[in-house]
N, CA, C, O and CB atoms as a CASP TS submission, in Angstrom:
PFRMAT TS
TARGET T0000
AUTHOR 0000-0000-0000
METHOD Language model
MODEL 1
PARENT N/A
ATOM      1  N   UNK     1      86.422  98.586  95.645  1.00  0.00           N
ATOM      2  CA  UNK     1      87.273  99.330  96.551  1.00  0.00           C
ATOM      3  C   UNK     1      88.720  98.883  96.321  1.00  0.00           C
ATOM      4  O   UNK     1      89.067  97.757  96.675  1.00  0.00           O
ATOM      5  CB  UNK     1      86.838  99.117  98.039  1.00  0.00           C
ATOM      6  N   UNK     2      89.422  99.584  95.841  1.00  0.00           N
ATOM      7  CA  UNK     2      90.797  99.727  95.931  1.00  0.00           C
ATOM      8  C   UNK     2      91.524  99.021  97.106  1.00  0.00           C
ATOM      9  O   UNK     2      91.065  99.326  98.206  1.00  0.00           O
ATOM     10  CB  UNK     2      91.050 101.095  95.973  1.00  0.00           C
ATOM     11  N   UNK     3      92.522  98.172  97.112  1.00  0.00           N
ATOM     12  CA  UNK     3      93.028  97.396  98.350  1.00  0.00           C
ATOM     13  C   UNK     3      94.463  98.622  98.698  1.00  0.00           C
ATOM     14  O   UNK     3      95.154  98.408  99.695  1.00  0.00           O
ATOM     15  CB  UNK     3      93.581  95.360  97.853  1.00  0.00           C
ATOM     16  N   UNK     4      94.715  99.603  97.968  1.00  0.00           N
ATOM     17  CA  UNK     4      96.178 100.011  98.095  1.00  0.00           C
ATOM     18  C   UNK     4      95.597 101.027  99.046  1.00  0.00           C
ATOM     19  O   UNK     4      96.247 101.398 100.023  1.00  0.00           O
ATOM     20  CB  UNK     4      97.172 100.548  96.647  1.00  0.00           C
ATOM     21  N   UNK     5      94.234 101.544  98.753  1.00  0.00           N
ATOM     22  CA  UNK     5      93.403 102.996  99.291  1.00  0.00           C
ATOM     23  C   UNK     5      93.274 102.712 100.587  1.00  0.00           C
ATOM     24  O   UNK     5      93.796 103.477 101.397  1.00  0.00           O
ATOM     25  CB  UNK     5      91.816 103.388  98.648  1.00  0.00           C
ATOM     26  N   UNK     6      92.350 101.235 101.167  1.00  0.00           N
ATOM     27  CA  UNK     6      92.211 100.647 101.950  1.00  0.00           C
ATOM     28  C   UNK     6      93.592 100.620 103.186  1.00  0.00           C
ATOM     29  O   UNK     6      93.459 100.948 104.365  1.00  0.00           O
ATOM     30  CB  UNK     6      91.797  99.598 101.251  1.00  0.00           C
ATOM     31  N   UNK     7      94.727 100.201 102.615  1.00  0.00           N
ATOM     32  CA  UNK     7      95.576  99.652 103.510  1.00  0.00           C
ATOM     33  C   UNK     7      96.030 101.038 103.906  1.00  0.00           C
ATOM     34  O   UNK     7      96.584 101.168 104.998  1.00  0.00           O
ATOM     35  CB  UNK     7      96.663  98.550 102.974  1.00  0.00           C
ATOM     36  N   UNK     8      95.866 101.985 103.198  1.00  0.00           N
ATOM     37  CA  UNK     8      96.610 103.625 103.299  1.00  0.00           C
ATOM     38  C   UNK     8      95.592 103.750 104.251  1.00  0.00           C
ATOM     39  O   UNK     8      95.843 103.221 105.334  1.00  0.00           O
ATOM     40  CB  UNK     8      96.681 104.962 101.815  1.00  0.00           C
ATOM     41  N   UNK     9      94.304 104.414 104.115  1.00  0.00           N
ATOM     42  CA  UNK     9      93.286 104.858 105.129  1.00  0.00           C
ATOM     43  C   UNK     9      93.788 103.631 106.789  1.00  0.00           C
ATOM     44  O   UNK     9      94.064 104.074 107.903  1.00  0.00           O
ATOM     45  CB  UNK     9      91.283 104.492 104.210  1.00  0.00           C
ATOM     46  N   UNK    10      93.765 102.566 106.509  1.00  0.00           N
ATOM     47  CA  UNK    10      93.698 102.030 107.862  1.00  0.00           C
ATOM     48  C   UNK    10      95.387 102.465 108.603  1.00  0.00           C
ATOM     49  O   UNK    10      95.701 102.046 109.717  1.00  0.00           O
ATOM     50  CB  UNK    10      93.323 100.129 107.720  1.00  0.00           C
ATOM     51  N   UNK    11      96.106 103.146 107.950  1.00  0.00           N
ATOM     52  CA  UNK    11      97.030 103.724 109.158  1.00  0.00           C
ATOM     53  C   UNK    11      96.694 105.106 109.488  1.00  0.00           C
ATOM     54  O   UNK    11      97.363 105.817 110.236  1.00  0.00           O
ATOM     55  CB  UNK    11      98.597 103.719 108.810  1.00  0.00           C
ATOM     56  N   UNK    12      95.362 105.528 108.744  1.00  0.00           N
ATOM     57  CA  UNK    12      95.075 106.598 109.297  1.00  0.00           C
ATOM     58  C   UNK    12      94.198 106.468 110.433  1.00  0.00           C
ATOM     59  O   UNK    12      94.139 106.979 111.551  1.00  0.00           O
ATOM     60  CB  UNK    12      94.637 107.370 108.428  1.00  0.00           C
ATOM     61  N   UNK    13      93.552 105.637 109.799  1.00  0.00           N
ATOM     62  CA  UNK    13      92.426 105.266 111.355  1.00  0.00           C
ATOM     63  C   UNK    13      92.680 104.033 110.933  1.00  0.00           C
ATOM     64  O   UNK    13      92.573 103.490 109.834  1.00  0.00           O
ATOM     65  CB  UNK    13      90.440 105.769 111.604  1.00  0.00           C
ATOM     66  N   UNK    14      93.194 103.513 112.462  1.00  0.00           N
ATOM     67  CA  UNK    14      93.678 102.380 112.342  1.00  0.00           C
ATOM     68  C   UNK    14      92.422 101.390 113.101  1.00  0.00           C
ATOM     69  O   UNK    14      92.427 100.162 113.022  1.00  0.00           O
ATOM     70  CB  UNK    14      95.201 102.398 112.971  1.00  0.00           C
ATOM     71  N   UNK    15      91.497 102.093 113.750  1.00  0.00           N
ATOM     72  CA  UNK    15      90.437 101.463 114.202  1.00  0.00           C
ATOM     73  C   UNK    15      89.395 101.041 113.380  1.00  0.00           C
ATOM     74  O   UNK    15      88.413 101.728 113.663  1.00  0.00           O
ATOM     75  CB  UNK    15      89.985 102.117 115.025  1.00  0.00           C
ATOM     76  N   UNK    16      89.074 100.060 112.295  1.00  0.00           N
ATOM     77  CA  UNK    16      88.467  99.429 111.438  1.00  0.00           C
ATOM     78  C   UNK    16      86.842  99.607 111.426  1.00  0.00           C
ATOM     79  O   UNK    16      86.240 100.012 110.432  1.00  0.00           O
ATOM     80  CB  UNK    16      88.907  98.167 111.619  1.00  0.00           C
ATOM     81  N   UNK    17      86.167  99.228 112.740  1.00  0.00           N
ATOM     82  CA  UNK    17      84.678 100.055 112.780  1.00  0.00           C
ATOM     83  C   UNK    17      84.306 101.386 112.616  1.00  0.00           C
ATOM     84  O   UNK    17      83.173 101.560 112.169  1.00  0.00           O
ATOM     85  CB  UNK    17      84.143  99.956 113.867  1.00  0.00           C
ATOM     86  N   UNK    18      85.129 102.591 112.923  1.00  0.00           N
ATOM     87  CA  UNK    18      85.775 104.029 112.862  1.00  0.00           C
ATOM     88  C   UNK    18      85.374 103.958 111.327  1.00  0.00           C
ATOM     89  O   UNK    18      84.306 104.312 110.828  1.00  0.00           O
ATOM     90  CB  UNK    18      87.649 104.293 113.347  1.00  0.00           C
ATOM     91  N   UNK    19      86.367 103.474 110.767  1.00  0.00           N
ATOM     92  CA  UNK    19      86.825 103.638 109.274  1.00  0.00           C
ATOM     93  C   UNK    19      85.643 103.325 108.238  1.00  0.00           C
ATOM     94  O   UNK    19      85.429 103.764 107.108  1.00  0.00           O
ATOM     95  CB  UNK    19      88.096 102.594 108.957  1.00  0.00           C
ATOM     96  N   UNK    20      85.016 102.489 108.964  1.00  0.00           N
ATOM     97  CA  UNK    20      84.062 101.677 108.168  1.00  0.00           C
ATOM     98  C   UNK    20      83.010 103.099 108.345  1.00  0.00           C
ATOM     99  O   UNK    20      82.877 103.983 107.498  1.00  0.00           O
ATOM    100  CB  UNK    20      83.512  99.859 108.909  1.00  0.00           C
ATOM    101  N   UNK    21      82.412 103.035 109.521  1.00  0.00           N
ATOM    102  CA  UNK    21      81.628 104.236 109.769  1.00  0.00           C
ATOM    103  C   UNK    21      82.103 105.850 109.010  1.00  0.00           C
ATOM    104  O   UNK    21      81.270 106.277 108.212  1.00  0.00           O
ATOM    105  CB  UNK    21      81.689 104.323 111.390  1.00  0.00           C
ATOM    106  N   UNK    22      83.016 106.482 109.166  1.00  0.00           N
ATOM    107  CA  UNK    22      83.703 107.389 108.368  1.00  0.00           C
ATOM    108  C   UNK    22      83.395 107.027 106.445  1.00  0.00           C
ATOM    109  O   UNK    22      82.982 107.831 105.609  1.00  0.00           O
ATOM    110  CB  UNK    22      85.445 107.188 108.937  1.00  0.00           C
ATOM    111  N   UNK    23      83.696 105.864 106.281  1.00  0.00           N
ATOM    112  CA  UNK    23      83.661 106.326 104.576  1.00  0.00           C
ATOM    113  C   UNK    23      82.066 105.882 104.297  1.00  0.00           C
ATOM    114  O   UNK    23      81.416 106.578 103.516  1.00  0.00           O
ATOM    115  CB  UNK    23      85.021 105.249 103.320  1.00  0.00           C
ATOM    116  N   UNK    24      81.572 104.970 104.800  1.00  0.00           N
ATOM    117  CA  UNK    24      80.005 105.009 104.533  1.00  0.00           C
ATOM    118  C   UNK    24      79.393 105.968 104.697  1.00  0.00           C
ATOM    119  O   UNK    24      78.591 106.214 103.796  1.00  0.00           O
ATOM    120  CB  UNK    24      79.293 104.267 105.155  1.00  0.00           C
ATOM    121  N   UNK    25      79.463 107.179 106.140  1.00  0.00           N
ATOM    122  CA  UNK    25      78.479 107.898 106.004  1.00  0.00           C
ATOM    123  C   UNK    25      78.974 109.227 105.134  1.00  0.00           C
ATOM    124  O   UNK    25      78.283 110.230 104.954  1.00  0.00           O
ATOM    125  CB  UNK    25      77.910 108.125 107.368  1.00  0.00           C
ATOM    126  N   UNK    26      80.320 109.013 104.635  1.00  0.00           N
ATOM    127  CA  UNK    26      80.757 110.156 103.327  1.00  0.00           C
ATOM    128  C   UNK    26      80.229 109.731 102.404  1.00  0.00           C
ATOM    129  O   UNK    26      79.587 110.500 101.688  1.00  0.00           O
ATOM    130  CB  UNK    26      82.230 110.398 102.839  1.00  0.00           C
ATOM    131  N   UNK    27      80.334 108.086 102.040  1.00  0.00           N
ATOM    132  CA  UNK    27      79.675 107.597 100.774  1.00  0.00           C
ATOM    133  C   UNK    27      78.023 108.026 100.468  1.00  0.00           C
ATOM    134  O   UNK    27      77.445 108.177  99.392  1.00  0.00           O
ATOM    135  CB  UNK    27      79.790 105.985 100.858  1.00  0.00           C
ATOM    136  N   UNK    28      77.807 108.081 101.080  1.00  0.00           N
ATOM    137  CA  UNK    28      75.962 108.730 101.260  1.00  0.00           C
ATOM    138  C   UNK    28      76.081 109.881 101.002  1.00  0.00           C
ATOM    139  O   UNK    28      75.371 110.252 100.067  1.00  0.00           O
ATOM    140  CB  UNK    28      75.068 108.742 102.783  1.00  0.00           C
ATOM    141  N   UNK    29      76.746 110.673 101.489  1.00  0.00           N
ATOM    142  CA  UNK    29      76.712 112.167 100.749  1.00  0.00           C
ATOM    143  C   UNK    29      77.260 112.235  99.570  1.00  0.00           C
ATOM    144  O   UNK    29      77.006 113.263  98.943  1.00  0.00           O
ATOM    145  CB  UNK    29      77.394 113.239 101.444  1.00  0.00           C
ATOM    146  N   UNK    30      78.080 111.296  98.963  1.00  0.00           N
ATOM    147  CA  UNK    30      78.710 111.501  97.678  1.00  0.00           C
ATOM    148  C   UNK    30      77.498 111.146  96.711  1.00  0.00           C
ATOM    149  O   UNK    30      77.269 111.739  95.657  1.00  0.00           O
ATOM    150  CB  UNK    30      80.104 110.547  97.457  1.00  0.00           C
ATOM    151  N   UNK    31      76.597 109.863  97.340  1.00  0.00           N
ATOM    152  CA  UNK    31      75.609 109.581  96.503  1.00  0.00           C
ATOM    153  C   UNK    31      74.644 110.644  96.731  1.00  0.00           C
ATOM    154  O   UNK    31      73.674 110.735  95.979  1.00  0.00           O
ATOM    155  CB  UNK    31      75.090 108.244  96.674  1.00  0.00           C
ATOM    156  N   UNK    32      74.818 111.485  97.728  1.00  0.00           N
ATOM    157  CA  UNK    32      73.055 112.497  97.476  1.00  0.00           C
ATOM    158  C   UNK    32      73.610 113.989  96.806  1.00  0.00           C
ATOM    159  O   UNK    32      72.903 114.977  97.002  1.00  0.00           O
ATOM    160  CB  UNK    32      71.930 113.035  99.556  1.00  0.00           C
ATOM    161  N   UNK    33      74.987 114.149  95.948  1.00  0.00           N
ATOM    162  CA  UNK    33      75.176 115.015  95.021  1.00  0.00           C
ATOM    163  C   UNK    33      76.426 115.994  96.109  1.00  0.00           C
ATOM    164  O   UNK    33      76.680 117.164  95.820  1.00  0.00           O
ATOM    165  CB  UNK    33      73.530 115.773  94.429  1.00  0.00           C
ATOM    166  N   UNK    34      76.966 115.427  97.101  1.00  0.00           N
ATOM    167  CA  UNK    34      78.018 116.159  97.448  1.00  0.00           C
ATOM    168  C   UNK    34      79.305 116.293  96.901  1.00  0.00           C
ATOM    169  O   UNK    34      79.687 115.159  96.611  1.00  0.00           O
ATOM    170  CB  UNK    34      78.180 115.908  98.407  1.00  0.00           C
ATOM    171  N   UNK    35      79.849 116.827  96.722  1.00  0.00           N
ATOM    172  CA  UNK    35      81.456 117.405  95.938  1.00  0.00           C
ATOM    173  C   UNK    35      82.282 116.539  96.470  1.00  0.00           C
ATOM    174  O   UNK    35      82.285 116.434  97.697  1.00  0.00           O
ATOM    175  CB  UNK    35      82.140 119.078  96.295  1.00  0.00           C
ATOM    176  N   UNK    36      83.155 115.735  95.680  1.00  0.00           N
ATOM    177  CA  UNK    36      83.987 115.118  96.509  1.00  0.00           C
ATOM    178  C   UNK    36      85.752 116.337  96.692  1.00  0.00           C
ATOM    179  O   UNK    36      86.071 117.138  95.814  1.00  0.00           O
ATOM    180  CB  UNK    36      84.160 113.344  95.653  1.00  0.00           C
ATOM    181  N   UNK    37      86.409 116.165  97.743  1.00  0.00           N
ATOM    182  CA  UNK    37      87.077 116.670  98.707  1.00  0.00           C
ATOM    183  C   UNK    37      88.274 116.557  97.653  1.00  0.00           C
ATOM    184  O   UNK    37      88.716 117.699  97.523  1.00  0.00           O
ATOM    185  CB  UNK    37      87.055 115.935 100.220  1.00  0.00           C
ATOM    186  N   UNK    38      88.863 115.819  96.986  1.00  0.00           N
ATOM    187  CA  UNK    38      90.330 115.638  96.073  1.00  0.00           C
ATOM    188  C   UNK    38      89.812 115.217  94.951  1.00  0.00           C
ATOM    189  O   UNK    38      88.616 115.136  94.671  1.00  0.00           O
ATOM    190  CB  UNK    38      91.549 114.528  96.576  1.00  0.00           C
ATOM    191  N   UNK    39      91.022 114.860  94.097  1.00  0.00           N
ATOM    192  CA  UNK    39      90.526 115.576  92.780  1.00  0.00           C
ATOM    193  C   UNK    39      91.404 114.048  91.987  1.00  0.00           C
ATOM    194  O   UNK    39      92.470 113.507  92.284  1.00  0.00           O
ATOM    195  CB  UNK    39      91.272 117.711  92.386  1.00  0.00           C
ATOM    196  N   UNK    40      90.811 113.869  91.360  1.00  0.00           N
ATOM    197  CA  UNK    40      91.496 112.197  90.337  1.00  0.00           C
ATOM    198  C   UNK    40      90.751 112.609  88.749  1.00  0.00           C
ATOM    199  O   UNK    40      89.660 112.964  88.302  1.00  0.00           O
ATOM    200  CB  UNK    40      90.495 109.947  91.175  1.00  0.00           C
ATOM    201  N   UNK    41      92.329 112.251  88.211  1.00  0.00           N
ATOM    202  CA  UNK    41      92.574 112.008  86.566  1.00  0.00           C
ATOM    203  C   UNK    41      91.903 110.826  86.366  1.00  0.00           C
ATOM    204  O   UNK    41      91.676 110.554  85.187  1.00  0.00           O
ATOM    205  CB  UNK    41      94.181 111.838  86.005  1.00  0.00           C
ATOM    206  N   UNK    42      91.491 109.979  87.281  1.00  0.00           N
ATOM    207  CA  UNK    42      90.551 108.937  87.092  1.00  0.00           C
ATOM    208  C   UNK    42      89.166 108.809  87.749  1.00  0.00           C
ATOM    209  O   UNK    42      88.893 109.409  88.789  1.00  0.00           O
ATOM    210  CB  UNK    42      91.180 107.903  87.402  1.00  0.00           C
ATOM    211  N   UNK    43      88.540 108.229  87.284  1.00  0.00           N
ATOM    212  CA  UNK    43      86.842 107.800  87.740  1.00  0.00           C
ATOM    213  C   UNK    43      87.057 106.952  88.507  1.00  0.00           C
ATOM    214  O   UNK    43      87.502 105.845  88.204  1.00  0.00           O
ATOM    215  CB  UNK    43      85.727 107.198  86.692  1.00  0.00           C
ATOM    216  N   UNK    44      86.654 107.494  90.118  1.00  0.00           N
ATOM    217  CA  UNK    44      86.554 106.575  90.738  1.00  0.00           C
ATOM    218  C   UNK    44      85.205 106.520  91.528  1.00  0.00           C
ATOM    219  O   UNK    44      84.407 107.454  91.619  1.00  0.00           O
ATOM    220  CB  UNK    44      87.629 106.524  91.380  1.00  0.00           C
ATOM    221  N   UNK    45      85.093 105.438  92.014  1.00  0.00           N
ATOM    222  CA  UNK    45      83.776 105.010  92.997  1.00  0.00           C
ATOM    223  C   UNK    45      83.867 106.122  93.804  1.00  0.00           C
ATOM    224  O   UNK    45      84.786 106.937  93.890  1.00  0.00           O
ATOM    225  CB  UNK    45      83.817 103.494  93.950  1.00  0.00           C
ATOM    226  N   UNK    46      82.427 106.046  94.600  1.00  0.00           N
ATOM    227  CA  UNK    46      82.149 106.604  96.149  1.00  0.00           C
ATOM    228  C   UNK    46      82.950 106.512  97.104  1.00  0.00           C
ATOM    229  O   UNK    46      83.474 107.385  97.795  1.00  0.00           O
ATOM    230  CB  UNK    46      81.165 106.092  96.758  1.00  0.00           C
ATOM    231  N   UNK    47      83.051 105.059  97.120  1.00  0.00           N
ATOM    232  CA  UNK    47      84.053 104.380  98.345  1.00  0.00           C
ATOM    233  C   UNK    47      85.211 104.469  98.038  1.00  0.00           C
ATOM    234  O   UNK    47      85.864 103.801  98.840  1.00  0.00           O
ATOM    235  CB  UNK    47      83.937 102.940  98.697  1.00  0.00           C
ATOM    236  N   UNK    48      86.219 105.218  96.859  1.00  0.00           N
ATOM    237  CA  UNK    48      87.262 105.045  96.536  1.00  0.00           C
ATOM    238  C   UNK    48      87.798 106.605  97.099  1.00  0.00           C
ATOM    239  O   UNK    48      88.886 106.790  97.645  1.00  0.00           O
ATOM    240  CB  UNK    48      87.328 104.547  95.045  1.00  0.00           C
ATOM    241  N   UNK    49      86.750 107.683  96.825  1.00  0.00           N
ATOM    242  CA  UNK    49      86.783 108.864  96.736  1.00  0.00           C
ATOM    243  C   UNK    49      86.946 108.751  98.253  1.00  0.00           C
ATOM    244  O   UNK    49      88.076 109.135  98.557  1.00  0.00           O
ATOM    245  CB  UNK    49      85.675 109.633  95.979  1.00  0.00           C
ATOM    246  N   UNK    50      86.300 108.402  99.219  1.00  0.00           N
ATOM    247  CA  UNK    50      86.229 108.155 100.521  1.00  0.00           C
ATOM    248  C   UNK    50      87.177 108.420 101.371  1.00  0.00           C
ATOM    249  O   UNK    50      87.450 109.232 102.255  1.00  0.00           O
ATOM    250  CB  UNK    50      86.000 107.117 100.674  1.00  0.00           C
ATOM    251  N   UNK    51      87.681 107.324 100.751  1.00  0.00           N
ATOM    252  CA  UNK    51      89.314 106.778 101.325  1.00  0.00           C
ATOM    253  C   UNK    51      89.951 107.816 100.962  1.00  0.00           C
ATOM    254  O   UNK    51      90.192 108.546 101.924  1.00  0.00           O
ATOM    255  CB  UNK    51      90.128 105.349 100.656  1.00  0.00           C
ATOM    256  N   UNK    52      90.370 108.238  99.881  1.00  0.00           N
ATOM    257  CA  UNK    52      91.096 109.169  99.620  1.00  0.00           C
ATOM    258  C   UNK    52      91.312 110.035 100.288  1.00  0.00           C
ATOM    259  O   UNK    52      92.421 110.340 100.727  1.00  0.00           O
ATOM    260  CB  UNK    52      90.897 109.544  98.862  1.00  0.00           C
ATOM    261  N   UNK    53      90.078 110.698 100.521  1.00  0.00           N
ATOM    262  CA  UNK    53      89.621 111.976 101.456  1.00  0.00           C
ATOM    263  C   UNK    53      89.963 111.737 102.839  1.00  0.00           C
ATOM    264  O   UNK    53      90.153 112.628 103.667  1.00  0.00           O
ATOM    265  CB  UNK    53      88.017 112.278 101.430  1.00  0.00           C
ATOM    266  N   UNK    54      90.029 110.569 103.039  1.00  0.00           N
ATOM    267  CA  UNK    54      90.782 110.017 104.398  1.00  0.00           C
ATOM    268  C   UNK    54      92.092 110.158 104.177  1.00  0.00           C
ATOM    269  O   UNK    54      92.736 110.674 105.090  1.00  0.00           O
ATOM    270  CB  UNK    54      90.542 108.494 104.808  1.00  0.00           C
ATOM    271  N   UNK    55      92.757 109.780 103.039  1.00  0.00           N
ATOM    272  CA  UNK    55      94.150 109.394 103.399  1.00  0.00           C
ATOM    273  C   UNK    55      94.882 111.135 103.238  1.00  0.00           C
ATOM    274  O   UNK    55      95.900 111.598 103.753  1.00  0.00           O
ATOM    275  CB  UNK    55      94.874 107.950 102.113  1.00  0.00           C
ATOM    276  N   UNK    56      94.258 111.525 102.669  1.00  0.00           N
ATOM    277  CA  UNK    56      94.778 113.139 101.977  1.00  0.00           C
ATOM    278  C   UNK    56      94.251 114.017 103.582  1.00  0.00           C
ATOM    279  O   UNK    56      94.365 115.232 103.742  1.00  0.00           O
ATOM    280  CB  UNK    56      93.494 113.855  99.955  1.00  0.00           C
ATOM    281  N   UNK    57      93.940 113.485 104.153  1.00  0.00           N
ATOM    282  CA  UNK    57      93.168 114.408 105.497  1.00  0.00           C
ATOM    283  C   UNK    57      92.412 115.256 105.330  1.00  0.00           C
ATOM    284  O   UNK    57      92.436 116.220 106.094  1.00  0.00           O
ATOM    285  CB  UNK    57      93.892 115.141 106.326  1.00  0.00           C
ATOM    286  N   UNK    58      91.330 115.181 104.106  1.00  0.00           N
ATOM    287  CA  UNK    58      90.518 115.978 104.222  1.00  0.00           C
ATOM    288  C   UNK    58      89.198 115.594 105.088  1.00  0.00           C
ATOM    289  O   UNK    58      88.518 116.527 105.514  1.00  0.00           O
ATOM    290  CB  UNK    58      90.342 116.318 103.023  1.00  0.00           C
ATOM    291  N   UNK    59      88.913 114.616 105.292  1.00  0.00           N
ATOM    292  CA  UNK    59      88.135 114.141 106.482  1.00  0.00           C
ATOM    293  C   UNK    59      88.030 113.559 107.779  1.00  0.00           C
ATOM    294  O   UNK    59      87.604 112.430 107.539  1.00  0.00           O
ATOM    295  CB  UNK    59      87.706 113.670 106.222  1.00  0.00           C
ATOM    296  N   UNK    60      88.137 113.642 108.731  1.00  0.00           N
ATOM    297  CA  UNK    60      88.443 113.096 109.910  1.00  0.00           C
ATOM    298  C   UNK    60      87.574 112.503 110.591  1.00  0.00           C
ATOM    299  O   UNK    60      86.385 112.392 110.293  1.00  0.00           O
ATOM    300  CB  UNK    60      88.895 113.825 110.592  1.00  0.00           C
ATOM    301  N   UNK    61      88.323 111.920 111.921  1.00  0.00           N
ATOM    302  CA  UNK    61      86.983 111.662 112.877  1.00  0.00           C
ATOM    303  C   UNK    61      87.213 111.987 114.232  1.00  0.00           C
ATOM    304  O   UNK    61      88.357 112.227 114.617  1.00  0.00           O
ATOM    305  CB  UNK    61      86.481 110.153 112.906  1.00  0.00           C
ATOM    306  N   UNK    62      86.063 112.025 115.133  1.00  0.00           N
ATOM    307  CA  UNK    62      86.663 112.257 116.869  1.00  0.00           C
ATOM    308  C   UNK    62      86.039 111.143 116.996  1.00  0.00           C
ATOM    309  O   UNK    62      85.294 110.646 116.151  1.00  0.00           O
ATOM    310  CB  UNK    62      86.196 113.666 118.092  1.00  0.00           C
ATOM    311  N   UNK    63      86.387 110.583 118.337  1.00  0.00           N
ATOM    312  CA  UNK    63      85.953 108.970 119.115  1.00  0.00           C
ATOM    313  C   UNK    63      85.123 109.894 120.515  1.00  0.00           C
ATOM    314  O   UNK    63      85.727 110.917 120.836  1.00  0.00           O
ATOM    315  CB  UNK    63      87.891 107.576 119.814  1.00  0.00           C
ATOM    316  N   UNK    64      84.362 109.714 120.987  1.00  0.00           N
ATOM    317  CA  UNK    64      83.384 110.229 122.438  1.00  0.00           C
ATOM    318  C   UNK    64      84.684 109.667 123.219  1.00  0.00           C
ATOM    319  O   UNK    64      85.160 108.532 123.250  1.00  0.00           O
ATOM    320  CB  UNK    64      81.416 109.281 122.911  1.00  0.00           C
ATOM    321  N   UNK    65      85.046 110.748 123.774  1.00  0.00           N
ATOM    322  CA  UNK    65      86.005 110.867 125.215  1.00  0.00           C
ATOM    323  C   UNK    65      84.993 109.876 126.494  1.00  0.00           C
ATOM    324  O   UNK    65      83.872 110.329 126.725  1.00  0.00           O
ATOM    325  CB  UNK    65      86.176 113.035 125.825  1.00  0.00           C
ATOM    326  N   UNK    66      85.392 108.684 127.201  1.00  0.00           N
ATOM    327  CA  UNK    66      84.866 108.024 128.497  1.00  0.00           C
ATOM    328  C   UNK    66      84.871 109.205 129.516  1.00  0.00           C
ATOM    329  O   UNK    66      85.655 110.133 129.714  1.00  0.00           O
ATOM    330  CB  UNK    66      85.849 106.693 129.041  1.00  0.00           C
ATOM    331  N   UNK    67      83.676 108.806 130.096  1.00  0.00           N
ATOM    332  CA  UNK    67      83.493 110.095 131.623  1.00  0.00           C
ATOM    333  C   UNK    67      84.018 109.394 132.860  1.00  0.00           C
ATOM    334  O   UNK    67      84.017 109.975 133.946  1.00  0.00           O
ATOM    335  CB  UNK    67      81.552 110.607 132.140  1.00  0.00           C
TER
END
């Protein structure tokens, strides 16, 4: 995992369990043959592609609103 990808994604979600949860359960679909979201002149990992897709906003997250 890229440390530059990393530090970019965490000002997107700056909440670290969030983040963690967000690119793992993308990373699972990247491994069961899903398309990744942006596009690299380079080969990168699952978890690299992840981030990306985080930092480029193609993936998001919502947090459960408290009642």
């Amino acid at each position: 995992m890229r440390d530059e990808y990393l530090k970019e994604a965490i000002k997107i979600i700056p909440d670290t369990n969030a983040l963690i949860n967000v690119v793992s359960r993308r990373v699972k679909q990247l491994k069961r043959g899903h398309r990744p979201l942006v596009e690299s002149l380079e080969k990168l990992n699952p978890e690299d592609i992840a981030l990306r897709e985080v930092i480029e906003g193609k993936i998001s997250y919502e947090t459960a609103g408290e009642s």
